[in-house]
Structures are given as structure tokens and as C-alpha cells.
N, C-alpha and C positions, 0 to 999 in steps of 0.2 A: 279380380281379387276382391273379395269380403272388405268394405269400409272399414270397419271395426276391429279387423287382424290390419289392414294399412295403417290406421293410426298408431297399433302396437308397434310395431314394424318402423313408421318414421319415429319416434319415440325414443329409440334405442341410442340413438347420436344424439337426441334433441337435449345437451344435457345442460341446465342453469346455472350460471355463474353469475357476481355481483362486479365481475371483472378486476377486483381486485389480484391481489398477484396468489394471497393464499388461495382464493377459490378458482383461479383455474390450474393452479396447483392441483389442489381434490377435483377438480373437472376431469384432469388429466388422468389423475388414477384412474378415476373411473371410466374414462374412452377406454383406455389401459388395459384392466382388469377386461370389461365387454369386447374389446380384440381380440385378448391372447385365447378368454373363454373358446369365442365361437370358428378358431382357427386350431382350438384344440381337441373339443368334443364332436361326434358324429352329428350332423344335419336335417333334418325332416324335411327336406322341401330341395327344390331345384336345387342346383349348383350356383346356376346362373345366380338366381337369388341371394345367396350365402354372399355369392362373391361381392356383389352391388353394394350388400350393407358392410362389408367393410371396408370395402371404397370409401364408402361415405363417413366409417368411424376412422377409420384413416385420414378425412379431408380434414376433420374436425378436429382431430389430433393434432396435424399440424399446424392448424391456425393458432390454437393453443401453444404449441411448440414454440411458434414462432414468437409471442409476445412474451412468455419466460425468459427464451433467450435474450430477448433484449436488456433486460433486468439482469441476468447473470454476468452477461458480458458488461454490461458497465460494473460490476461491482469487484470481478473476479480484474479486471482491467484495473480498479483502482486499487484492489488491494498489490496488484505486483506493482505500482506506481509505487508503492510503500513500504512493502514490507519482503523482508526474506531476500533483500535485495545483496546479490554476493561481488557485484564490480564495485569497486572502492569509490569511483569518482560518482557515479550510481546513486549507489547509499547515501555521501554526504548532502549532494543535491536537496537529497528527499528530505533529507532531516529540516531544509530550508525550505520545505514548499512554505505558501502562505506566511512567511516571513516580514514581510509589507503590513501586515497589523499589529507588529510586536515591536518595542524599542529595542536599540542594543545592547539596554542594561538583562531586559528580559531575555532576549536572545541567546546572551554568554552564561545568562543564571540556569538556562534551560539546559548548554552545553555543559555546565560544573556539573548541573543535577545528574545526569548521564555515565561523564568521568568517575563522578564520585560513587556512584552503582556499580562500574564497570571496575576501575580501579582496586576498589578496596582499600584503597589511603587515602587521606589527603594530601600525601608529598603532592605539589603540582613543580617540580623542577621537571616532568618530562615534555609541560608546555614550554618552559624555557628553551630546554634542550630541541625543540621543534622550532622556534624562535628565532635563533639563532643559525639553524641550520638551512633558512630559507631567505638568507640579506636582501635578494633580488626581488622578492614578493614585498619589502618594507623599506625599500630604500627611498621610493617618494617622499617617506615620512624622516627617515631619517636627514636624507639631505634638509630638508626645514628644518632639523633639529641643530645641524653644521651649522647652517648659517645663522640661526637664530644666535648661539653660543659663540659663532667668530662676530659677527655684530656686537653681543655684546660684551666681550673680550676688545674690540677693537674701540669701543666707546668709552672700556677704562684706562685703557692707556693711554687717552688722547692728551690726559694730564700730567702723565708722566715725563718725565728728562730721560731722552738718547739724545748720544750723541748723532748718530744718523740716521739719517730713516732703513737704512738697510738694519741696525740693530733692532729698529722697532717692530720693523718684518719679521728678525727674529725670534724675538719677545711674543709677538702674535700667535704664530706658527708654532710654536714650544708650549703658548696657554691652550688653544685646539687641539694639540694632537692627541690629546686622551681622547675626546670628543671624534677624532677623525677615525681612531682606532673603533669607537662602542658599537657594539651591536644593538638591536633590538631587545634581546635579552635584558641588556647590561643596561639600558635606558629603563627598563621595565622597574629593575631591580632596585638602581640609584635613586629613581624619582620617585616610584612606587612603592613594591615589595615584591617577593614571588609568591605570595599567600594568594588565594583565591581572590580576594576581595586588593589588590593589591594589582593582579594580573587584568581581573575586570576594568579597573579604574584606567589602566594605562591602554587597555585595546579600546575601551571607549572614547580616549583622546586619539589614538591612533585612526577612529572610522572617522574624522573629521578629513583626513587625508584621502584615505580610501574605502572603500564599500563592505561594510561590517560581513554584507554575505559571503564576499571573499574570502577574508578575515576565517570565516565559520566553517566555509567547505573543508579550507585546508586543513584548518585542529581535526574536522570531523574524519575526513580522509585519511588523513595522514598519522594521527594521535589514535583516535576512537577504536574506526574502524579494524583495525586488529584485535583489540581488546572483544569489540565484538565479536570477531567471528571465535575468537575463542571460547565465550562465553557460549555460546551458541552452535555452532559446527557439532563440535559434541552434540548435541542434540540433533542433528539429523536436518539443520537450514537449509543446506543446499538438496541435499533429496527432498525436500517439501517444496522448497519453488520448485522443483523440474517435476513434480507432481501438480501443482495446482497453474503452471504451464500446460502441462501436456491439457488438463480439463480444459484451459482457456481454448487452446490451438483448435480442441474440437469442437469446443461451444462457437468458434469463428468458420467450423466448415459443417456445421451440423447440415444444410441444406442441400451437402452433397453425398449425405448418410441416406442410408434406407431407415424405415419406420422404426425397426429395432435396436439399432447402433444411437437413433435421435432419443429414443426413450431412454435407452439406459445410459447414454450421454448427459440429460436430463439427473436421472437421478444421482449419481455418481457427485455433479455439480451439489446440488441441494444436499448431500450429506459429506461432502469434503470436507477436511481437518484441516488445522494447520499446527503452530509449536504450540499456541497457547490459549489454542479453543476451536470452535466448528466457524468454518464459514454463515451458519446463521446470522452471526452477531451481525454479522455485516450487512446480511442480506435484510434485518430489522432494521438497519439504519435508511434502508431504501425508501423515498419518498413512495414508491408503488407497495410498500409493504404497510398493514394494517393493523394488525395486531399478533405477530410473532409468528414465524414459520414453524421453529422446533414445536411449539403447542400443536401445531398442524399434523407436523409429521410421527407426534406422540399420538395423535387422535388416527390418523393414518393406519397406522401398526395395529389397530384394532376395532376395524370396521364389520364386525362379523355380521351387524345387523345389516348393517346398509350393502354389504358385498351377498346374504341371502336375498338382499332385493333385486339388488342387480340380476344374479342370477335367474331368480324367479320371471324378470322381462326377457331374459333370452329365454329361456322355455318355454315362452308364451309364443314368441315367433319359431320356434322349430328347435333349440339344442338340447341334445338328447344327453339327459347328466343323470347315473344310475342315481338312485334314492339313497 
């Protein structure tokens, strides 16, 4: 074989990247593009030949392939960690990632922010009403609350004249039993208020007993979470996770795809949607990402100079493309 058609020849795959994620991004089209070409136009030269160099843009394809995916998959991974998430106890979780940096005044201001989005009022009697209807998740706190109140119910009558101590038992037992009867709520309400800033003040005293996150799954689960999906279902949540699933499911078997199924797996990934924007956003946030994918994939859409280059290197090694 002529030196000088060999170098055109190895040339063809030998494509440059800065390894960045956008550039073998454009690496990719371009293996891409010099594939589908020379698997679609007539040949000038062996078979044999033809077949070899796309072995070989095929090898390069997939090494390519292979470091996008890794990039897609953590991103498409974190965002169903987060988002569009439709199991109740799921969702609330997530609202709690990275919770550990935040106090639990910011914590419950973050949860009003939400309620008050979601809600459209500020009545908050429906966190009362949730309060109340969960005694067994707050009863740690309130038994300390019992005793704290028969303590000191039993510290003012020590002054007092009965005649026996069985009357004094009495007397005890008759000043606690409001206190024996009060929920959560009704502590919240007596001592605090049911206003926003009233509800805060009393769940903050209440995470001294027990674990604020707890405290936050259940309002988020149990209060939010409805409101959410209403908000939202309408809009089509749950068909967009079983959409940007199904992308994940085959971004995790790409390597049991043939050449065609990985590339258009590939793309499909890189221009997926979701309610309230492109997965780009996301994919900008990637430490492997440089300076914005969409700018990429706008420059992409309109490569006519650089794809008559392309072209013009297969014609040089043998594909036959009328004029």
C-alpha cells in the first residue's frame, strides 16, 4: 500500500480531543458521522479494507462511549436521587439529603418555604392536624413534658394542707390531667402558637428530645408530599421519571448494545428533558464538564464546514458520494 494513502487511511479514526467531556462529545459525532458515511456510500477499494476501518472507527467509538457514560450515569443517577421522585417516604428522604450543614431553625424555614409554595395559604393548622395524629412519633417528648408539669404541680402543693395524703394524690392527679390528656398539637398551641413562627419555635424545642430529620421526613411525607404530587402529576412526573429511568436502565447496559443502540443511547441521554428544563443543566454542573454542553450541541446542529471535511477524508480513502 502507498505510504501517503496509509497515513490518509490511519487518519480517519485518529480524531483529537482535549478529553474534556464536550470534546469527546464532538469526537463522537464525528467517529459517528465517518461510520454511518462509509457503511452507507459505495466503496472504491477492497471490502476487506472498508470493513478494518470500521473496526477500527468503531474501536474508537467505543472508548469514547465508554468515558461519556460514565459522566451520564453519575448525573442521570443523581438526578433520580432527587428529583421526580413519586414513593412518598423516597421524596421526603431526599428533601433531607445534606441536612448535617443546616440548623433546625433553617431546616423547618426551608420546609415553610415549600408548604407556603405548595399550599397557597398560610393557615398551618394542617401541620397541627398531622401533630396530633402521629402521638407515638412525639411521645418521648411529651412524657418529659408529664413529668416535668406533675413535678412541678407536685412541688406546689407540698405547701399546701390535706388532710391525707390520699387527698393530696388527689389534688395531684386532677392539676396533671389536662396535661395527661395534651397532645403535641395542644403543647405546640398552649406554649407556642400555631403560626408559622410559633410551630418553628416549638419543633425546635421538641428536636432536643428527638432527631429534627425525623421531625422533617414525616411533615415532608406525610403533609407535603401530596400537595406535591398534585402540583405536579398534572404535569406529567411520573411519565418523566419512567422516561429518564428507562435512559438511566440503558446508559447501565450500554455495553451489551451493539454500535447503534450505544450511539443513539448516547444521544437521546444528552438531549433529555425533564418538567423544568434539559438535563444539560445538570450535566454543566459536572466537574468533567467545561464550558456548557447545550453551546456544544448548538455548534453541533451546524457543522456543515467541518462535516464537508469530514467527508472530503473519506473520499480521499475510496467513498464514492455523487457530487
Amino acid at each position: 500500500m502507498n505510504w501517503y494513502r496509509f497515513a490518509k487511511f490511519a487518519a480517519i479514526w485518529d480524531v483529537q480531543s482535549d478529553e474534556s467531556f464536550e470534546d469527546e462529545l464532538r469526537k463522537l459525532y464525528e467517529l459517528e458521522f465517518k461510520y454511518n458515511m462509509l457503511r452507507s456510500y459505495p466503496f472504491n477499494g477492497m471490502e476487506k479494507r472498508r470493513s478494518n476501518i470500521l473496526i477500527r472507527l468503531e474501536k474508537e467509538a467505543w472508548e469514547t462511549i465508554s468515558y461519556l457514560t460514565t459522566v451520564l450515569d453519575d448525573v442521570f443517577s443523581q438526578w433520580l436521587a432527587g428529583h421526580a421522585i413519586t414513593n412518598p417516604q423516597q421524596w421526603a428522604e431526599a428533601r433531607m439529603v445534606d441536612s448535617e450543614y443546616n440548623t433546625p431553625d433553617e431546616l423547618l424555614n426551608n420546609f415553610f418555604y415549600e408548604f407556603r409554595n405548595l399550599n397557597n395559604s398560610p393557615d398551618c393548622y394542617l401541620i397541627i392536624q398531622y401533630l396530633n395524629s402521629n402521638p407515638e412519633a412525639f411521645e418521648p417528648f411529651m412524657e418529659a413534658v408529664r413529668m416535668d408539669d406533675k413535678e412541678m404541680q407536685y412541688n406546689d402543693i407540698q405547701g399546701e394542707y390535706f388532710e391525707t395524703e390520699e387527698e393530696r394524690e388527689a389534688e395531684l392527679e386532677q392539676r396533671t390531667s389536662y396535661t395527661d390528656q395534651m397532645t403535641i398539637g395542644d403543647w405546640i398551641e398552649n406554649y407556642h402558637s400555631s403560626s408559622q413562627e410559633g410551630i418553628i419555635s416549638g419543633l425546635e424545642q421538641i428536636s432536643n428530645f428527638m432527631p429534627i430529620n425525623n421531625i422533617l421526613v414525616g411533615l415532608y411525607r406525610d403533609v407535603l408530599f401530596d400537595m406535591w404530587m398534585a402540583r405536579w402529576g398534572p404535569e406529567g412526573i411520573e411519565e418523566t421519571r419512567e422516561t429518564i429511568e428507562t435512559i438511566y436502565s440503558n446508559l447501565k447496559s450500554i455495553h451489551n448494545q451493539d454500535i447503534a443502540k450505544a450511539l443513539s443511547t448516547i444521544n437521546i441521554a444528552i438531549n433529555a428533558s425533564h418538567q423544568t428544563g434539559k438535563m444539560t443543566d445538570y450535566l454543566d454542573a459536572h466537574p468533567d464538564v467545561s464550558y456548557g454542553v447545550e453551546d456544544l450541541l448548538d455548534g453541533l446542529s451546524s457543522m456543515d464546514e467541518e462535516s464537508q471535511q469530514w467527508m472530503a477524508e473519506l473520499k480521499s480513502i475510496g467513498l464514492q458520494v455523487a457530487a
